[in-house]
N, C-alpha and C positions, 0 to 999 in steps of 0.2 A: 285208405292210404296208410302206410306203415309208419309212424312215428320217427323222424330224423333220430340216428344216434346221437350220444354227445360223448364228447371230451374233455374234463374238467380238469385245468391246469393249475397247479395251487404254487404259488411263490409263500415258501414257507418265511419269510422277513414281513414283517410290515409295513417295507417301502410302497407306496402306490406307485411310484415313479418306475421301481424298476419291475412291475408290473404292468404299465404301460409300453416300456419300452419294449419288451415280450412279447405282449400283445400282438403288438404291433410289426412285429418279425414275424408272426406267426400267418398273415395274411395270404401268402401263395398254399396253406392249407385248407381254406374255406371256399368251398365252389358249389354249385347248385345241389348238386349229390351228395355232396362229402356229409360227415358230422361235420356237428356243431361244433364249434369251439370253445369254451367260455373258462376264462383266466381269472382267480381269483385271489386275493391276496388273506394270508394270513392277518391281522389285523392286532392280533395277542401277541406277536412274533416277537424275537429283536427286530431292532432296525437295520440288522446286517447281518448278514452268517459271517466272522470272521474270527472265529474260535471256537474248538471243540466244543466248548460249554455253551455257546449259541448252536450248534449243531444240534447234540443232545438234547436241549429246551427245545428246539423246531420240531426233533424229529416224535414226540409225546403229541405234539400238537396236530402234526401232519394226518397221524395215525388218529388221531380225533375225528380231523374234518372228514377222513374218507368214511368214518365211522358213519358218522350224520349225513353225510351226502352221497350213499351208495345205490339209494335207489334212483338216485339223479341220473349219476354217471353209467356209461358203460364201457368206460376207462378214466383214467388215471396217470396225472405225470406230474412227477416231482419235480418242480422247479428251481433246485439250487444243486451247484454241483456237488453237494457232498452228500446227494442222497437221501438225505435225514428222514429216518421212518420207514422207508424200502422195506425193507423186512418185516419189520411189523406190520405195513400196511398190508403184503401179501397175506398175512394169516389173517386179516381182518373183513378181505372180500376176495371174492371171487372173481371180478372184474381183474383185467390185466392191470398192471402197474409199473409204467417207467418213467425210474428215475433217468434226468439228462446226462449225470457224470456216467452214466454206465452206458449208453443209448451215443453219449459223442463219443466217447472213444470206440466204441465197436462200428460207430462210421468210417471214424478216422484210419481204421485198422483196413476199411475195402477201400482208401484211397491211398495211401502209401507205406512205405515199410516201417517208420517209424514217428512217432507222435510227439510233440510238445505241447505244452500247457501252459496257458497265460493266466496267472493266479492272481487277485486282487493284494495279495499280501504275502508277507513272508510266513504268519503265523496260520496260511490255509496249509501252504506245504506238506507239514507233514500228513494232516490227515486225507491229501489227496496220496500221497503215498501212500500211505497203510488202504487203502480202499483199493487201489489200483494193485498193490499187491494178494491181497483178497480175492482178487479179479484172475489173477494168475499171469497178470499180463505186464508185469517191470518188466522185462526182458526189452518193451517194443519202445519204453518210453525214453525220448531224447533227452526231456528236461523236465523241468515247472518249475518257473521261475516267477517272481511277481513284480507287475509295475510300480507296486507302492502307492496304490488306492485304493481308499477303500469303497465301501458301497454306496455311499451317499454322494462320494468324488466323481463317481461315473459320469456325473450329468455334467460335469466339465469336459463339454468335445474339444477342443483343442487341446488338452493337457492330456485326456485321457488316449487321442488317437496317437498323441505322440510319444506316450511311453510305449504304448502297444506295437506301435513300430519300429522302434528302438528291441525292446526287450525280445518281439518277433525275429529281428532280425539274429538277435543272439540264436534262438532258438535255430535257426536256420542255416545260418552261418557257422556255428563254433559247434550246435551240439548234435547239427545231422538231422533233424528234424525233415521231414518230408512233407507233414502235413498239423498245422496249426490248430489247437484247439480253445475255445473263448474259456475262461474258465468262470466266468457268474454269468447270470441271466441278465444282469445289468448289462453287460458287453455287448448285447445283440445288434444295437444299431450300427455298430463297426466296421462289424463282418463283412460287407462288399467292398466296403473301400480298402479295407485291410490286406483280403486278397488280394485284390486289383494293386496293391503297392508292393508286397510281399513276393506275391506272381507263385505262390503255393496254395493248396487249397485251406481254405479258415472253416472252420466247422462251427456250428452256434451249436451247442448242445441242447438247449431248448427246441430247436427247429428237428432237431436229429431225433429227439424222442416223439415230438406231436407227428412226425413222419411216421416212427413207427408206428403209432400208435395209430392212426390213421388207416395204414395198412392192415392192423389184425386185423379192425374191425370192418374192414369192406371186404377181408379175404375170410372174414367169421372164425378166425381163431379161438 
């Protein structure tokens, strides 16, 4: 019998929480056939991406772990939207590698014409800009604007769904936005209710890369 693949999800933060809550998104991935799944937290991390210089620290660290856990994996996905390590992790194995900020908006782009971004903060902004333009892809985006929480604030559901609903609806209303995207892996749990109030599609970038990555690997890319 052939060995189950697997999928090894690394939330480059040391939050366990929003680790869990990933996870736990991640559940309509896992079926008898499919890979494994297995979500693991950085533990050396910050305890939030929510500044370049927390980006920069994760993404050393990221390209570590895939270092020492490549004969584990037979993929790879970056769990924070800013990428951290992408690059370098691709020169480090040969296994695929997607990151979610790159994996949700290239969903976002085969459900409407143009995209907004719910950002934990004001100070993600700019580097989900400069990424997104790297991307070649400012052209399609509506917005990124942020709720004003940060990572560890997530696990406040009533505070955090109602900025998200709030800040959504700017996105939607004022900046054209077509189609929503979560901007941290802490956001996951949102996602359906979010939609369901917004009545546009919400994308979890975490769920949009474990899809892809799902997909090489049964179609053996």
């Amino acid at each position: 019998m052939t060995a189950a693949r697997k999928i090894i999800v690394i939330n480059p933060n040391s939050n366990a929480g929003v680790t869990e809550s990933m996870d736990m998104a991640l559940e309509p991935f896992r079926f008898d056939s499919g890979p494994i799944i297995k979500s693991v937290t950085n533990s050396d991390g910050p305890s939030g991406i929510e500044s370049q210089q927390d980006a920069d620290c994760a993404a050393i660290q990221v390209v570590d772990m895939i270092k020492r856990r490549d004969e584990e994996a037979d993929a790879f996905v970056i769990a924070c939207f800013s990428d951290p390590g992408i690059y370098g992790a691709r020169e480090v194995t040969q296994k695929p590698v997607f990151g979610i900020a790159e994996s949700g908006i290239l969903t976002a782009l085969s459900l409407g014409n143009s995209f907004g971004i719910l950002a934990i903060l004001d100070t993600s902004i700019p580097r989900h800009i400069r990424y997104i333009r790297s991307l070649g892809l400012e052209k399609r985006l509506a917005g990124d604007l942020a709720i004003g929480l940060g990572v560890a604030e997530l696990s406040d559901d009533k505070k955090t769904f109602y900025r998200l609903q709030e800040v959504g609806k700017v996105l939607r209303d004022n900046r054209g936005a077509s189609v929503l995207i979560l901007g941290c892996a802490g956001m996951a749990r949102y996602r359906q209710r979010l939609q369901e109030s917004l009545e546009i599609p919400v994308v979890d970038p975490s769920q949009a890369a474990v899809s892809m990555a799902v997909s090489a690997l049964l179609l053996d890319y």
